[in-house]
C-alpha positions in Angstrom: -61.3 -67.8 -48.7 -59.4 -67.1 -45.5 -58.4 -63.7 -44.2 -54.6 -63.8 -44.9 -54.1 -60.5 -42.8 -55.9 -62.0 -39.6 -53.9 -61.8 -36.7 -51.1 -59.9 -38.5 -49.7 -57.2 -35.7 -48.1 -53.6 -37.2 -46.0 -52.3 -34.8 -44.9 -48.8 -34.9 -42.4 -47.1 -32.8 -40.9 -43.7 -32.7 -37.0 -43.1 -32.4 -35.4 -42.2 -29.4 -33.7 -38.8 -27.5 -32.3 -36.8 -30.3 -28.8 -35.0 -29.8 -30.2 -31.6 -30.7 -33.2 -32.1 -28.2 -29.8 -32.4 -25.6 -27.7 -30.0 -26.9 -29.8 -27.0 -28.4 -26.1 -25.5 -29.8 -25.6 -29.2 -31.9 -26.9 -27.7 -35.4 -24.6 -25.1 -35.1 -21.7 -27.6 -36.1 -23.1 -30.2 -37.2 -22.0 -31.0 -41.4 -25.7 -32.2 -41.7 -28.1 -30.0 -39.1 -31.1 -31.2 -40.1 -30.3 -34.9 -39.3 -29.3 -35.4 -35.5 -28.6 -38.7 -34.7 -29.3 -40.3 -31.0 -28.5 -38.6 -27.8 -26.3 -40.5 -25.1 -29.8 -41.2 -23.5 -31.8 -41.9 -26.9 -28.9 -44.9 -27.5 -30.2 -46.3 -24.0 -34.2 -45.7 -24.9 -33.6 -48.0 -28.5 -31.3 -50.4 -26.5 -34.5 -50.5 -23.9 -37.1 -50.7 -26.9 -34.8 -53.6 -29.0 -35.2 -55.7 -25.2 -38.8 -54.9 -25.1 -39.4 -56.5 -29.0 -37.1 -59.7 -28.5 -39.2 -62.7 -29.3 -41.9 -61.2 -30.9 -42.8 -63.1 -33.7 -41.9 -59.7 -36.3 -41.1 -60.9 -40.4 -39.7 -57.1 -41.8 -38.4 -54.3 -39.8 -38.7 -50.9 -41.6 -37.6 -47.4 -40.6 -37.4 -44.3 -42.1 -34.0 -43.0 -43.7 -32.4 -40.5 -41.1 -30.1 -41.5 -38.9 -32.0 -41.0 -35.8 -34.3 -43.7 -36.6 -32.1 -46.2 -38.3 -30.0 -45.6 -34.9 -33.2 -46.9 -33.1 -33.9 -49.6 -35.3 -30.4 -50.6 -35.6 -31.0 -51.8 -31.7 -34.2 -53.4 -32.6 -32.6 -55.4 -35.3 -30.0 -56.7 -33.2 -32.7 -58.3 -30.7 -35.5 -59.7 -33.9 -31.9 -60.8 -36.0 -33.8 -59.1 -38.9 -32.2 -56.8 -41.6 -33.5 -53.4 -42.1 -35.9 -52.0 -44.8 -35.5 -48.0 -45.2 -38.6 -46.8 -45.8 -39.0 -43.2 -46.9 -42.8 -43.4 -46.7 -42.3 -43.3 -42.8 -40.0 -40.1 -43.5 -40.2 -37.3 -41.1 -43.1 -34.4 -41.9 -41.0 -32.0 -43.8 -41.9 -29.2 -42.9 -40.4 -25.9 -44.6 -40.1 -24.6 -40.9 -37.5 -27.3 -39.7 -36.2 -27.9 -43.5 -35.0 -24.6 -45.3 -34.3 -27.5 -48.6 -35.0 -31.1 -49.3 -33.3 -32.8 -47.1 -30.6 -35.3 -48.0 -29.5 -39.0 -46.9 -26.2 -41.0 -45.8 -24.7 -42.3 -48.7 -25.1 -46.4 -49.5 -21.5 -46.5 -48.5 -22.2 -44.7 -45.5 -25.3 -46.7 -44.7 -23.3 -50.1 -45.3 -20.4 -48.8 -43.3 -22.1 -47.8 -40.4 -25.7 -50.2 -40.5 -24.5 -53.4 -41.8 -28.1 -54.4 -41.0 -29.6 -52.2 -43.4 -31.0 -54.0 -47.1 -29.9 -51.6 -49.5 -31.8 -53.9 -52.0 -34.9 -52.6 -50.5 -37.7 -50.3 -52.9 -39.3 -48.0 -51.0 -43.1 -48.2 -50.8 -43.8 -44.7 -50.4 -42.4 -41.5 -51.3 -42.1 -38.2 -49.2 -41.9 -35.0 -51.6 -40.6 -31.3 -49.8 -42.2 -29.5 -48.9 -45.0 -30.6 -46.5 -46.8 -27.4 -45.6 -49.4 -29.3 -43.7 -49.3 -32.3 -41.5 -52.8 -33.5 -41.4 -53.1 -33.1 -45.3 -49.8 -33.9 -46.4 -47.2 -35.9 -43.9 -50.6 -38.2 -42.4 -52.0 -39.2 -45.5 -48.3 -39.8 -47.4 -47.7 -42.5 -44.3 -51.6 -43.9 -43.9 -51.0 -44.6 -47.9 -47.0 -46.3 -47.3 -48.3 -48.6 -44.2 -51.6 -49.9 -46.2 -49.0 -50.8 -49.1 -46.7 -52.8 -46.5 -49.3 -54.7 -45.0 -50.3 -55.7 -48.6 -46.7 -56.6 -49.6 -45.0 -58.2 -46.6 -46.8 -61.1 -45.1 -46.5 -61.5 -41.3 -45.8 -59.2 -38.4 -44.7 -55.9 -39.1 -42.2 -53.2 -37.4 -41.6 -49.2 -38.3 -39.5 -47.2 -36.6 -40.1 -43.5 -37.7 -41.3 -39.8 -36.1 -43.8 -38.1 -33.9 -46.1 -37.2 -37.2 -45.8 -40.5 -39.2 -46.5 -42.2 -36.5 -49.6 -40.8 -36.2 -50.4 -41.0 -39.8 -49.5 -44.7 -40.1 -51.7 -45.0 -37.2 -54.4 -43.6 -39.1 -53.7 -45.4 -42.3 -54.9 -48.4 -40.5 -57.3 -47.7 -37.9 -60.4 -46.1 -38.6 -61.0 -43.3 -36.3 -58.5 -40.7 -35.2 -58.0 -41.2 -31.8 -55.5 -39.5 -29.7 -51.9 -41.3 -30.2 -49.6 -41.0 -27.4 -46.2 -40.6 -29.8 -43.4 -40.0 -26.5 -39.5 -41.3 -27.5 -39.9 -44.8 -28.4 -42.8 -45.3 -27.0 -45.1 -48.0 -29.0 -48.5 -48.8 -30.7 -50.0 -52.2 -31.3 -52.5 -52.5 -34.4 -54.0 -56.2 -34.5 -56.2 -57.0 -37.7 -59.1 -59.1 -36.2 -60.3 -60.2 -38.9 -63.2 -57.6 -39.7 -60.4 -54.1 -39.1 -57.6 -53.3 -37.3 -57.9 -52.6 -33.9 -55.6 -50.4 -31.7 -53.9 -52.8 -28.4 -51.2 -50.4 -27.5 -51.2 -46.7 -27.9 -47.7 -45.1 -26.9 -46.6 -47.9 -24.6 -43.7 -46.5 -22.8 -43.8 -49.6 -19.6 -40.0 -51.1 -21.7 -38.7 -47.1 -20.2 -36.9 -46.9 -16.8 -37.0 -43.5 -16.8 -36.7 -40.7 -19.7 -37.7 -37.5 -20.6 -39.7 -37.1 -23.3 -39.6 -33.6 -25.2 -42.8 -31.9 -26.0 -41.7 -31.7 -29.5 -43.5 -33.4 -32.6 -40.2 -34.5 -34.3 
């Protein structure tokens, strides 16, 4: 029998500049602190990474429910003319140090008001539980387990727009070594199945960036 997952591409990109990153004093009065969305200059790294995907051949664009990344993959979506699949599997790592609680979503109206784009008939795959006290035991294998479950779902290309940690571990739910993942502001990785494993082409591909500063942050 053929390999039906031969060729199939998983792209994974992290959202852009977040307003917080910007403006150190935005929690401070912000209604919901722990959910920045873009800065001025995050909006023009998604704009850069939606140009950058145009014309590839992607079937289902997913990204993870806060706003920062379904600002990012808002962009994306406009360039593949694809709706959006929130997928809390690709969640941030939430870690009792940057969440004091569970933290908690826009509301459907909310979503449809401000991301026409989004499916709100989606399921999500995977499921992030607070807290995560540990990133390589908790937040890696929670996304490694949601991206094996996409690719066996959704047939064709693939797209997920999430963080700095579950990028890493949806990297690693698909390759088979940890190698070092470059996870800068929408930067990119390429994983190609070949027909034997999947095969990293790009790791943190930043070449679709004029010029940005990228935060030494994991978030």
């Amino acid at each position: 029998m053929a390999d039906l997952k031969k060729g199939k591409t998983v792209w994974i990109a992290r959202h852009g500049n977040r307003a917080d990153f910007v403006d150190r004093s935005w929690p401070m009065t912000a209604a919901r602190p722990h959910d920045p969305p873009l800065s001025a200059d995050g909006n023009v790294q998604a704009q850069l990474l939606g140009k950058r995907m145009k014309g590839q051949p992607v079937r289902h664009l997913f990204a993870s429910p806060f706003l920062r990344t379904m600002e990012t993959a808002s962009h994306v979506a406009e360039h593949l003319d694809l709706p959006i699949k929130l997928e809390h599997g690709a969640g941030e790592y939430l870690n009792p140090d940057w969440f004091k609680r569970a933290p908690d979503f826009l509301s459907h109206d909310e979503i449809r008001s401000r991301f026409p784009r989004v499916d709100l008939t989606y399921t999500s795959r995977g499921v992030s539980k607070y807290p995560e006290h540990d990133e390589q035991t908790h937040c890696w294998p929670r996304a490694g387990k949601t991206v094996r479950k996409l690719v066996e779902d959704f047939d064709g290309d693939l797209m997920i727009v999430c963080h700095g940690a579950t990028m890493l571990g949806l990297s690693y739910g698909l390759v088979e070594n940890y190698l070092p993942i470059h996870c800068g502001l929408t930067c990119l990785v390429k994983i190609v199945w070949n027909g034997e494993k999947w095969v990293l082409e790009l790791n943190g591909c930043a070449e679709h960036l004029a010029t940005s500063t990228q935060p030494k942050s994991p978030r």
